[in-house]
N, CA, C and O of each residue as an XYZ file, in Angstrom:
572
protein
N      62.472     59.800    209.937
C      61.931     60.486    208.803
C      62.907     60.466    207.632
O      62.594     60.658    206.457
N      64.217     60.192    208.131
C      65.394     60.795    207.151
C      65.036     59.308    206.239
O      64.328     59.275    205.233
N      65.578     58.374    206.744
C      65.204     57.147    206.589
C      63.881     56.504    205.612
O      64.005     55.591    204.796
N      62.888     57.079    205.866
C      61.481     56.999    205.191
C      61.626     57.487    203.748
O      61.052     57.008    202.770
N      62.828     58.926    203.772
C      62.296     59.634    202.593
C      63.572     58.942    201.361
O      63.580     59.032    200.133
N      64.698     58.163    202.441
C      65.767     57.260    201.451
C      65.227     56.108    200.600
O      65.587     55.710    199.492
N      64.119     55.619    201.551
C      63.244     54.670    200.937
C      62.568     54.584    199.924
O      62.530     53.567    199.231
N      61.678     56.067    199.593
C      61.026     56.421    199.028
C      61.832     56.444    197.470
O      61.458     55.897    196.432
N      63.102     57.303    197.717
C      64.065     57.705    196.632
C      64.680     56.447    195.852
O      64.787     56.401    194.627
N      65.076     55.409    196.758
C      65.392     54.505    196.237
C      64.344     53.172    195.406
O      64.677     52.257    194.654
N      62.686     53.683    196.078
C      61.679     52.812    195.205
C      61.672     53.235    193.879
O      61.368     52.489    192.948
N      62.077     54.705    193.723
C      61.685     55.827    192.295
C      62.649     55.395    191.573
O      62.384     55.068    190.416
N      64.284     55.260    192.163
C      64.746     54.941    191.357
C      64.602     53.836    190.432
O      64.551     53.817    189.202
N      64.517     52.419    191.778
C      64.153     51.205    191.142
C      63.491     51.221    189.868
O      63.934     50.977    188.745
N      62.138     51.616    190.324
C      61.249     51.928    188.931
C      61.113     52.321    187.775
O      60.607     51.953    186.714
N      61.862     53.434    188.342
C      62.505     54.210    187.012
C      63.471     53.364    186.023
O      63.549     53.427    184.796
N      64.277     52.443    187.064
C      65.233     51.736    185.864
C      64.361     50.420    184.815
O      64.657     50.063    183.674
N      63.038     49.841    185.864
C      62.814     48.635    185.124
C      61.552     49.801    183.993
O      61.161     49.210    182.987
N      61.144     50.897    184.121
C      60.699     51.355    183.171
C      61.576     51.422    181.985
O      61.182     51.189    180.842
N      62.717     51.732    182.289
C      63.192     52.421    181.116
C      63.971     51.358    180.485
O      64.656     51.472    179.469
N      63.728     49.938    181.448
C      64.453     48.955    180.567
C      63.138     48.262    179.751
O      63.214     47.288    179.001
N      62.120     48.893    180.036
C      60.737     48.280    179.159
C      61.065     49.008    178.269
O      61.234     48.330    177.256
N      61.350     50.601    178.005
C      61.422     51.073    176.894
C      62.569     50.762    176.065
O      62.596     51.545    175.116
N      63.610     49.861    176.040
C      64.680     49.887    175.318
C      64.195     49.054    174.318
O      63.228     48.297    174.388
N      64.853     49.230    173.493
C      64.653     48.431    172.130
C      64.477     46.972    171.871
O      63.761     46.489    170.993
N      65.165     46.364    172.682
C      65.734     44.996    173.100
C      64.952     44.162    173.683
O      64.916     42.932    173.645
N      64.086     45.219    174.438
C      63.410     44.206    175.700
C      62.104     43.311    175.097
O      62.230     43.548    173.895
N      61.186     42.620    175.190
C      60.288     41.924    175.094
C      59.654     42.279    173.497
O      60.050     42.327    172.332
N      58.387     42.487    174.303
C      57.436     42.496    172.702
C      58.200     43.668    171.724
O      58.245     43.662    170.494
N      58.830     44.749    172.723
C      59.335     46.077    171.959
C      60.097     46.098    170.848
O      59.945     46.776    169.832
N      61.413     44.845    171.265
C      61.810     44.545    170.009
C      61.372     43.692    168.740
O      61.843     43.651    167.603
N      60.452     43.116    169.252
C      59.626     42.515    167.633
C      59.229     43.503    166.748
O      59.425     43.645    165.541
N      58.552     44.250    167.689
C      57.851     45.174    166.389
C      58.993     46.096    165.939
O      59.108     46.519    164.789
N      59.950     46.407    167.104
C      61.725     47.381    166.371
C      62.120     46.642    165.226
O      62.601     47.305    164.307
N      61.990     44.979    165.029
C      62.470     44.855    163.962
C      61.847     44.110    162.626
O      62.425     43.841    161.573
N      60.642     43.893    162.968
C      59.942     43.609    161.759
C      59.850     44.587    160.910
O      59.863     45.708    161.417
N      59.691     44.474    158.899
C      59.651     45.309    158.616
C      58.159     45.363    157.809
O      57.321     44.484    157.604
N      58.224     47.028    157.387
C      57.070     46.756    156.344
C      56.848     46.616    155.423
O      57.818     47.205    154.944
N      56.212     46.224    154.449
C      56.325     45.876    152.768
C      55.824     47.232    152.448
O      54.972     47.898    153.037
N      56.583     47.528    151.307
C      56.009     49.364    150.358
C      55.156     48.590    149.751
O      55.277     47.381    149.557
N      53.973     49.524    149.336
C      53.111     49.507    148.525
C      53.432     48.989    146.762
O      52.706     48.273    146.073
N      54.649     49.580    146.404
C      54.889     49.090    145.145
C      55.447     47.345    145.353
O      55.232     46.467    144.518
N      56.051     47.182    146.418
C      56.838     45.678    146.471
C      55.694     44.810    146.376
O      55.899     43.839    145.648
N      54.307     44.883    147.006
C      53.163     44.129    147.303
C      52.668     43.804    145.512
O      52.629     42.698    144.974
N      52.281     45.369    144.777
C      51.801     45.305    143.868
C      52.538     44.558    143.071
O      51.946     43.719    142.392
N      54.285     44.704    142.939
C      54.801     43.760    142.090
C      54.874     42.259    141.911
O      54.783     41.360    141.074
N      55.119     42.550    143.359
C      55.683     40.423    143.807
C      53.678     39.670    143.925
O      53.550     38.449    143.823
N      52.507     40.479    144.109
C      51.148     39.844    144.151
C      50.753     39.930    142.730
O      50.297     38.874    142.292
N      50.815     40.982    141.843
C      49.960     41.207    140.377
C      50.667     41.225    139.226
O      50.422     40.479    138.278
N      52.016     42.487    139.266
C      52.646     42.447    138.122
C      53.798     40.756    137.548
O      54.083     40.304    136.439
N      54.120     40.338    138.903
C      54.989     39.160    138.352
C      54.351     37.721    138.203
O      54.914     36.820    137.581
N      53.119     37.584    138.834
C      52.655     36.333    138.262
C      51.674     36.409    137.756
O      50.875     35.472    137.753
N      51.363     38.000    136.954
C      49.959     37.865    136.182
C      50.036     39.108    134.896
O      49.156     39.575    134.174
N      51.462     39.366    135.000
C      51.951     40.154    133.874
C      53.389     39.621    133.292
O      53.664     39.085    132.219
N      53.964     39.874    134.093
C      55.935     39.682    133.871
C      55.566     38.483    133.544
O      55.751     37.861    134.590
N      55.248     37.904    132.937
C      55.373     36.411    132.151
C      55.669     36.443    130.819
O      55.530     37.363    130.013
N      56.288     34.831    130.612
C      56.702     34.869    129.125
C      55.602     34.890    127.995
O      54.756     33.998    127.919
N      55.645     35.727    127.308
C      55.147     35.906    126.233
C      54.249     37.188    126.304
O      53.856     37.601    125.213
N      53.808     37.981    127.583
C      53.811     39.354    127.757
C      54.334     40.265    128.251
O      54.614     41.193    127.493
N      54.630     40.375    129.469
C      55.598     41.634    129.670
C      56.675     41.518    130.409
O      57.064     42.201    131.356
N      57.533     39.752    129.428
C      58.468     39.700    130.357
C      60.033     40.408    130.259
O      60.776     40.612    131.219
N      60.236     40.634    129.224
C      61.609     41.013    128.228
C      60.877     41.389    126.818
O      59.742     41.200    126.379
N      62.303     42.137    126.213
C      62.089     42.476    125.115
C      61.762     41.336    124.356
O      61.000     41.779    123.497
N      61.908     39.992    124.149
C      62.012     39.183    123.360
C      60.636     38.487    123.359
O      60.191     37.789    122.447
N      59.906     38.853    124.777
C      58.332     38.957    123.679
C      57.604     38.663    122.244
O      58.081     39.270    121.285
N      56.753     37.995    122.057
C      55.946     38.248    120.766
C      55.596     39.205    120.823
O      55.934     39.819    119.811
N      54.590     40.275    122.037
C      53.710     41.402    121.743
C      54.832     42.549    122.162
O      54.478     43.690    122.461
N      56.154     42.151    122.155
C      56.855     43.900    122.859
C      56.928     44.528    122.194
O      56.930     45.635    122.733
N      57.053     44.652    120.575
C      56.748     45.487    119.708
C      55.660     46.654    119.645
O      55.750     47.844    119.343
N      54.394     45.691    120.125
C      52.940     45.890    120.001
C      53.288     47.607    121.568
O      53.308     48.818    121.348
N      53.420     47.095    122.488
C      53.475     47.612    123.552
C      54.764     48.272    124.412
O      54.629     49.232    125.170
N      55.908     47.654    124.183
C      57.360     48.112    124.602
C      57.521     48.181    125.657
O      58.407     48.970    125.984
N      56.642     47.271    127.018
C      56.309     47.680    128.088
C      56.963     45.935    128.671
O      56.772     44.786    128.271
N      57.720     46.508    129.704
C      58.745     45.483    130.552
C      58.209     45.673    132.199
O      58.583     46.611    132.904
N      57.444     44.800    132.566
C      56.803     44.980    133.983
C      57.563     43.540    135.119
O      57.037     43.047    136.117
N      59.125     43.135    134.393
C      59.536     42.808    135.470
C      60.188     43.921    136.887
O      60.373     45.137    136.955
N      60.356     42.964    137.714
C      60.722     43.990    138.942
C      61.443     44.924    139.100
O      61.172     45.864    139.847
N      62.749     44.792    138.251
C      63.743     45.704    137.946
C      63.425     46.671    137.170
O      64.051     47.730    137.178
N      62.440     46.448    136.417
C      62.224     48.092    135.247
C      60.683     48.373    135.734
O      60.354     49.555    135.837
N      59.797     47.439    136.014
C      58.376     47.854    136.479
C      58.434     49.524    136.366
O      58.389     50.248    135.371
N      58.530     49.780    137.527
C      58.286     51.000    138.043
C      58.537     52.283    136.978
O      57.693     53.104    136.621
N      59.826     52.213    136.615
C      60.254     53.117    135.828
C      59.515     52.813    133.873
O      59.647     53.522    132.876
N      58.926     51.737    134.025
C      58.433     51.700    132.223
C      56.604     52.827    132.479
O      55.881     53.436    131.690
N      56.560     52.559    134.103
C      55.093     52.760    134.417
C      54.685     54.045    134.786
O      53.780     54.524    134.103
N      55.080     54.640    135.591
C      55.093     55.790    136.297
C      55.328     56.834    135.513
O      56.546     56.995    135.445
N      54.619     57.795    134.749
C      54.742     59.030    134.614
C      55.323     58.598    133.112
O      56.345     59.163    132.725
N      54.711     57.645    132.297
C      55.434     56.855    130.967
C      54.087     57.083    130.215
O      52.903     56.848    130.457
N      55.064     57.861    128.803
C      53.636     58.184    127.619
C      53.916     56.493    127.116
O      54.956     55.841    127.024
N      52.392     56.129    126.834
C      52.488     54.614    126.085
C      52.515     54.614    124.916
O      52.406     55.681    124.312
N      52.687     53.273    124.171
C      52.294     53.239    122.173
C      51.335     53.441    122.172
O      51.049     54.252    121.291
N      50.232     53.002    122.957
C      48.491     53.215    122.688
C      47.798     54.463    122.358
O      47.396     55.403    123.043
N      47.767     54.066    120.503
C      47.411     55.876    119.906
C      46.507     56.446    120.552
O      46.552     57.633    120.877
N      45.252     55.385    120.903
C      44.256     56.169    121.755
C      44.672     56.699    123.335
O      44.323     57.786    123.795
N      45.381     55.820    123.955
C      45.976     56.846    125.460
C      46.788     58.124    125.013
O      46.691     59.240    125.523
N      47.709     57.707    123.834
C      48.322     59.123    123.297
C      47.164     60.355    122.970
O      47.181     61.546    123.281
N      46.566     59.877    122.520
C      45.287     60.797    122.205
C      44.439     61.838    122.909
O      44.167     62.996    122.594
N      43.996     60.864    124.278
C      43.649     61.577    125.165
C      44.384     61.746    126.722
O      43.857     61.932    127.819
N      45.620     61.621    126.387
C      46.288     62.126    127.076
C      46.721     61.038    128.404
O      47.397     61.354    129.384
N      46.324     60.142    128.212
C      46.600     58.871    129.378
C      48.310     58.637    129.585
O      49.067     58.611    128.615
N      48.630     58.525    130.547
C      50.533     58.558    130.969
C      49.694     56.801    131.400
O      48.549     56.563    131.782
N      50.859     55.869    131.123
C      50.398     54.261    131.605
C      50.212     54.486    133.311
O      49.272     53.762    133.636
N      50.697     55.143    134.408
C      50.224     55.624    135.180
C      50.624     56.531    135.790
O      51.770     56.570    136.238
N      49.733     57.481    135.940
C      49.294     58.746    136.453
C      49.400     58.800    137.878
O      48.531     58.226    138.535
N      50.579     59.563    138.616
C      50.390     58.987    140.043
C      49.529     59.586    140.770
O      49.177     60.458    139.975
N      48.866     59.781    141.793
C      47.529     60.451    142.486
C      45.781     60.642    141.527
O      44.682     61.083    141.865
N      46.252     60.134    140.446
C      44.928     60.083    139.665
C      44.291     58.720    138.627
O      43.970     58.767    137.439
N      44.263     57.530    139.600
C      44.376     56.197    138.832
C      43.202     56.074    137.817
O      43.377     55.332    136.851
N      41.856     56.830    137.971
C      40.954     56.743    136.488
C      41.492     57.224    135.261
O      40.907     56.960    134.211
N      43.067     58.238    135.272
C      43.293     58.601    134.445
C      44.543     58.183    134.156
O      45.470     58.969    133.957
N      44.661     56.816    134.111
C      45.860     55.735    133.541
C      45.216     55.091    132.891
O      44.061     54.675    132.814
N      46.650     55.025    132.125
C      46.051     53.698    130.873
C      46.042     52.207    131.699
O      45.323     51.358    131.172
N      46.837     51.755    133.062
C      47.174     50.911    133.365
C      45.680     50.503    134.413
O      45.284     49.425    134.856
N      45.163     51.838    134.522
C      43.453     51.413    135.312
C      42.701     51.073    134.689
O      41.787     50.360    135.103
N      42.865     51.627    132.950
C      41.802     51.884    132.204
C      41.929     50.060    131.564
O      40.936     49.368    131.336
N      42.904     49.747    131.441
C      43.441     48.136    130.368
C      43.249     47.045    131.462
O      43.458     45.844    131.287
N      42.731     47.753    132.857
C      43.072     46.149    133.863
C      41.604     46.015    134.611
O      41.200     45.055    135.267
N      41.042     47.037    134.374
C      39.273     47.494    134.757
C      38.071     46.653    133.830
O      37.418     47.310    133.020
N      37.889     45.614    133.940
C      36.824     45.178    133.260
C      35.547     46.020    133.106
O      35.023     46.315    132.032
N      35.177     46.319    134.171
C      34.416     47.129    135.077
C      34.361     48.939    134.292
O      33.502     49.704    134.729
N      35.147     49.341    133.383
C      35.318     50.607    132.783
C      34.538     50.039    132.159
O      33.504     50.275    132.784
N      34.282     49.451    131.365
C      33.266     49.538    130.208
C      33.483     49.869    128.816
O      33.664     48.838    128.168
N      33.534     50.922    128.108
C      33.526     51.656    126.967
C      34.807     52.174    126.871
O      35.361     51.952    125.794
N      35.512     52.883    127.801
C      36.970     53.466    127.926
C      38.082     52.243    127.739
O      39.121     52.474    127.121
N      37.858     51.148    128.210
C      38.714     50.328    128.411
C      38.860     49.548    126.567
O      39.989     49.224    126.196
N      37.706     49.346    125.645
C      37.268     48.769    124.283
C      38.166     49.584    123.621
O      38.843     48.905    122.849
N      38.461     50.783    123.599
C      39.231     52.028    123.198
C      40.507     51.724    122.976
O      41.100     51.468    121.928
N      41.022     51.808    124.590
C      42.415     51.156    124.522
C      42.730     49.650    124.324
O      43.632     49.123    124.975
N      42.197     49.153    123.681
C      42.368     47.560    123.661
C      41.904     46.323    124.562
O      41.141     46.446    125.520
N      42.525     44.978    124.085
C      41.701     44.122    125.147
C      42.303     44.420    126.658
O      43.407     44.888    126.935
N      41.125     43.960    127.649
C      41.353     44.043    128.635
C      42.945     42.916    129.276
O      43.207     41.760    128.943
N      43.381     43.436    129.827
C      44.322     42.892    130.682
C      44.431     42.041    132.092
O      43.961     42.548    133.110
N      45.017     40.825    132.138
C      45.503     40.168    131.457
C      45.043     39.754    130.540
O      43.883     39.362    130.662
N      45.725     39.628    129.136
C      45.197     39.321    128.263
C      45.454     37.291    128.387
O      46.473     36.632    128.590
N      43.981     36.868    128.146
C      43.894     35.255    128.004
C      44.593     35.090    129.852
O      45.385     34.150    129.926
N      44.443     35.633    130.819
C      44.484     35.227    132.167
C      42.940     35.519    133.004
O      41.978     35.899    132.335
N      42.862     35.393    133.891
C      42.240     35.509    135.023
C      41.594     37.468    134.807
O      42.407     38.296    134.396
N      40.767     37.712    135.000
C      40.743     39.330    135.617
C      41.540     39.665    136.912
O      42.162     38.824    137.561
N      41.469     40.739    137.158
C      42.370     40.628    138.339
C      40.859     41.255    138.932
O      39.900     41.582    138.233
N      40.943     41.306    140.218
C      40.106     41.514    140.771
C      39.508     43.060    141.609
O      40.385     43.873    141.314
N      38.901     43.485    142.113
C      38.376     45.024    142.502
C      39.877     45.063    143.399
O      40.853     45.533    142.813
N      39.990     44.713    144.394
C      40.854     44.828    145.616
C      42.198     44.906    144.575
O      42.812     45.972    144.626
N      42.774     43.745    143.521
C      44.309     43.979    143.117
C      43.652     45.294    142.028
O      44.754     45.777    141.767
N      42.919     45.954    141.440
C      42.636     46.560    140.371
C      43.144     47.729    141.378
O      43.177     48.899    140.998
């Protein structure tokens, strides 16, 4: 009996070790997903919409722009975020009614939804031409 129950102790242990070498970080599929990473939401929007369908030369790539006067708005990767987020624009009419270029948790009430929305209609004629200007629309899913 003594014997039976050493057996027993020593299967639990066994088990116990190749479990807990499934759970280590290292082991099989576990570590792929430990080290893949994930893309933020802003990295997607920049490196898919703002840099090859804005940050270009001759709109919002640098100050040295034709239209940066018009707009003052720098949507390469390094300033993106900070020209955008919680930023009063030149656009007398967004100044007007109160539009920040974007509004975080409330995207109908950006200027940056309202200028890239074909699809607004009447709100968008207000603030100027739609965006990109002389490119592609961007589409429902990048809007």
């Amino acid at each position: 009996m003594k014997l039976f129950g050493i057996a027993i102790i020593c299967t639990v242990i066994i088990s116990l070790s190749f479990f807990m070498q499934s759970c280590n970080k290292n082991s099989g599929t576990t570590a792929v997903a430990a080290t893949a990473t994930a893309t933020d939401t802003w990295t997607i929007i920049q490196e898919k919409i703002f840099t090859p369908s804005c940050a270009t030369s001759g709109c919002h790539a640098s100050s040295g722009d034709a239209t940066f006067s018009q707009h003052n708005l720098i949507l390469s990767s390094a300033v993106a975020y900070d020209n955008l987020v919680n930023m009063v624009s030149k656009n007398t009419a967004a100044n007007t009614t109160g539009l920040l270029r974007v509004k975080p948790s409330d995207y109908v009430n950006s200027l940056l939804y309202q200028k890239t929305d074909c699809q607004a209609g009447q709100n968008a004629a207000k603030y100027g031409a739609t965006m990109p200007l002389g490119g592609p629309n961007l589409t429902l899913g990048q809007i």
